[in-house]
C-alpha positions as CSV (number, residue, x, y, z in Angstrom):
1,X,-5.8,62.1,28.8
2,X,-5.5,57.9,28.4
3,X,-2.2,58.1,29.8
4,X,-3.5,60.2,33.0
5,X,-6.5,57.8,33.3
6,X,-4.9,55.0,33.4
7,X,-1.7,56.4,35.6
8,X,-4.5,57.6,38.0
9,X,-6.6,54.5,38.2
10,X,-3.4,52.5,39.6
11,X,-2.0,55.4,41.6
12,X,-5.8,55.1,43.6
13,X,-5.2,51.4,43.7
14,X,-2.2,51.5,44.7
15,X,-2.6,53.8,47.9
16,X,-6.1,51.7,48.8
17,X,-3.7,48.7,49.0
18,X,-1.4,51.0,51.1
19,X,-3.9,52.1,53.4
20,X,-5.2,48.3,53.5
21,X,-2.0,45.9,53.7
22,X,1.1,48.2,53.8
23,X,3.6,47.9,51.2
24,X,2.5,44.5,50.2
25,X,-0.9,45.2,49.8
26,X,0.4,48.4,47.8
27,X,2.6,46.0,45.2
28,X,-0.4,43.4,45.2
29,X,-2.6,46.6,43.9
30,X,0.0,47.6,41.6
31,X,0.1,44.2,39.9
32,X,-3.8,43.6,39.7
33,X,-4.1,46.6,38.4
34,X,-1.4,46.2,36.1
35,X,-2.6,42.8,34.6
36,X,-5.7,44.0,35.1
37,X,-5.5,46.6,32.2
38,X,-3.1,44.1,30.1
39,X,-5.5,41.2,30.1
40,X,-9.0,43.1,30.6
41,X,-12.1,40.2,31.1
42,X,-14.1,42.6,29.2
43,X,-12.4,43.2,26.5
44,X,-12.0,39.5,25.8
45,X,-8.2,40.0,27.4
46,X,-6.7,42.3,24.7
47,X,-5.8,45.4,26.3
48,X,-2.9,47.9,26.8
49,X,0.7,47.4,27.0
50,X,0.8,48.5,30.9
51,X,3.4,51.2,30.9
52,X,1.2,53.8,31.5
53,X,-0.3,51.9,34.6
54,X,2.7,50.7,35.7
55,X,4.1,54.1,35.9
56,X,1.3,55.1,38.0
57,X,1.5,52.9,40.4
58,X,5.7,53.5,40.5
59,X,5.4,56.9,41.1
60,X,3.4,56.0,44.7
61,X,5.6,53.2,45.6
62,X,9.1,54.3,44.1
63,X,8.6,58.1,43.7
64,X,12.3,59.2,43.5
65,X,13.5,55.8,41.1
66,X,10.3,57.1,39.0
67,X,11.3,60.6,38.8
68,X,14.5,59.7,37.5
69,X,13.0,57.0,35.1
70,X,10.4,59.3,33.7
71,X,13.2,62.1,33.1
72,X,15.1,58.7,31.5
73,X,12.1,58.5,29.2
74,X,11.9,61.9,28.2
75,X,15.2,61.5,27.0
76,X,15.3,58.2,24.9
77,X,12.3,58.9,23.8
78,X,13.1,62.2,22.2
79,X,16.1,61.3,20.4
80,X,15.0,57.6,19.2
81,X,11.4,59.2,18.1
82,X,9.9,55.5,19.8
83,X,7.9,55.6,22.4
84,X,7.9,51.9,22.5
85,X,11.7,51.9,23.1
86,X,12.0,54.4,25.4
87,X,9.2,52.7,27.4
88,X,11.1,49.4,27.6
89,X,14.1,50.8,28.6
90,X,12.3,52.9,31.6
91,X,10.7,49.2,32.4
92,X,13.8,47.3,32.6
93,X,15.8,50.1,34.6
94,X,12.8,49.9,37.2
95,X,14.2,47.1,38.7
96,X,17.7,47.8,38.7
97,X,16.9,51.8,40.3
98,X,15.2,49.6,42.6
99,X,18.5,47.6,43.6
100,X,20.2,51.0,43.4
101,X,17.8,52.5,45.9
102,X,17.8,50.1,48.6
103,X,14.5,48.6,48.2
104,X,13.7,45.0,49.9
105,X,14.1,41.8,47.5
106,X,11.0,41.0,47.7
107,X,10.1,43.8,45.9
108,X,12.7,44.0,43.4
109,X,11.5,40.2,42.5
110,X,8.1,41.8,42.4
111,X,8.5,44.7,40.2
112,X,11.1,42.2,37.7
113,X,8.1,40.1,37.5
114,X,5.4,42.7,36.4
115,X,8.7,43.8,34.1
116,X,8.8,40.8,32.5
117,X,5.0,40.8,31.8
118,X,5.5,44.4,30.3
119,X,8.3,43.5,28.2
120,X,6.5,40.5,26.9
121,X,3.5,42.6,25.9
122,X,5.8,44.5,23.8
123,X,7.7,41.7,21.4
124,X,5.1,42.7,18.5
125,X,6.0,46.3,18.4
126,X,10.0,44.9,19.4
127,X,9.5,42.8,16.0
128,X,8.0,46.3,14.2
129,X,10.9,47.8,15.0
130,X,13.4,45.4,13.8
131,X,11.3,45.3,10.4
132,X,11.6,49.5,10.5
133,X,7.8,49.8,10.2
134,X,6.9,50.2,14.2
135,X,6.1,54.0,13.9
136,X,3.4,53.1,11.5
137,X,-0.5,53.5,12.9
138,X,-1.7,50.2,11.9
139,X,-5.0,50.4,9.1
140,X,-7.8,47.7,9.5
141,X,-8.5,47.3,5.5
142,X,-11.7,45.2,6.2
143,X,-13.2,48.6,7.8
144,X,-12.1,51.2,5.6
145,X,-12.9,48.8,2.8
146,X,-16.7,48.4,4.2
147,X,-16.5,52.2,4.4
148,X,-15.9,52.9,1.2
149,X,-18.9,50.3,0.1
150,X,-21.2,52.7,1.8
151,X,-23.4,54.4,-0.8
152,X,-22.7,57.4,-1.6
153,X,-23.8,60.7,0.4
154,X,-26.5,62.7,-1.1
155,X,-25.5,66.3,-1.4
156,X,-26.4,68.3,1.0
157,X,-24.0,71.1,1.5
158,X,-21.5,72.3,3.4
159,X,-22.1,71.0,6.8
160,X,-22.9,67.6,5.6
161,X,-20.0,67.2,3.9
162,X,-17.8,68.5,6.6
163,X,-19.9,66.0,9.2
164,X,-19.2,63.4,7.0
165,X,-15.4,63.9,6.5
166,X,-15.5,63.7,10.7
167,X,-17.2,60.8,11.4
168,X,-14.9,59.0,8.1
169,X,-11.9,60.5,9.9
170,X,-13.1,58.9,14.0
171,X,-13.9,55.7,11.9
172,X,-10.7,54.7,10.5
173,X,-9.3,56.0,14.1
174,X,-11.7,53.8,15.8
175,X,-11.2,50.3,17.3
176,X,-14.3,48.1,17.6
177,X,-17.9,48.4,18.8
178,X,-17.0,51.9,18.0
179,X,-15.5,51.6,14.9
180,X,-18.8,49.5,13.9
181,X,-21.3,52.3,15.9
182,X,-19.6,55.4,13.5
183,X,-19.8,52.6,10.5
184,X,-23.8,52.3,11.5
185,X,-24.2,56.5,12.2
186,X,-22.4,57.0,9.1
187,X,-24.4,54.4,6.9
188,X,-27.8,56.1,8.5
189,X,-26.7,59.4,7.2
190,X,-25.7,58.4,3.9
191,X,-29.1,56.8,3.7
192,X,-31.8,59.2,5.1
């Protein structure tokens, strides 16, 4: 579903810029909402990597170079078992299907500019890979750590105990004011 929410949210701001401004106002959509959901203002600029969004907005302004690409993607990223690397590769061919297409310069400059910023987002999990560890879900110690400091729960049964291996489970999953609003609901319980 996050890959479809954020696909769709450029794919509608991509065709309001159609609608608006044409093709430019299409690409200027595309790249706000690009950079929009790389460098969100309310999530103190840390967001996603952009692919997903990026593809979105592709598959309204490039439909047949995005076809192709997201077959591309299928491909590489069954046999290399990286997500990561089959999503760079689809990012740099973008520009070049774009060349191979027909497509005006001035978009091909575009969409090898919101490349770059794509690619550049991806250098930590590039360095990952290198070090053989980029298939690894990264663990915030600090949390499970302050999880495990948690008194213990009070026995209750069944049903507690299965509640409580859920909300342990969503809390090392979790990023953030979530991770810290399972920490609270979990504490609560424990304590009650």
């Amino acid at each position: 579903y996050v890959y479809v929410l954020d696909a769709l949210k450029a794919v509608v701001a991509v065709i309001l810029g159609r609608i608006v401004a044409g093709d430019a106002g299409g690409f200027w959509c595309a790249a706000t909402a690009i950079i929009g959901h790389m460098y969100p203002v309310t999530r103190r600029f840390k967001g996603g990597k952009g692919v997903a969004t990026g593809s979105g907005s592709m598959f309204v302004l490039q439909p047949i170079v995005s076809a192709c690409l997201c077959v591309l993607w299928v491909i590489i990223s069954k046999t290399t078992k990286k997500a990561s690397i089959a999503s760079l590769v689809v990012t740099v061919g973008l520009p070049i299907g774009m060349v191979i297409n027909g497509a005006p310069a001035w978009e091909v400059l575009a969409m090898m500019g919101l490349a770059s910023i794509v690619v550049m987002k991806h250098i930590p999990n590039l360095r990952r890979a290198h070090a053989g560890d980029q298939g690894q879900p990264a663990r915030n110690p600090i949390r499970i750590q302050a999880l495990g400091e948690l008194a213990p729960a009070p026995d209750r049964g069944i049903g507690f105990d299965r509640e409580d291996e859920r909300a342990n489970r969503l809390y090392e999953c979790a990023d953030g004011a979530l991770g810290r609003s399972i920490q609270f609901y979990v504490a609560r319980r424990r304590t009650k």
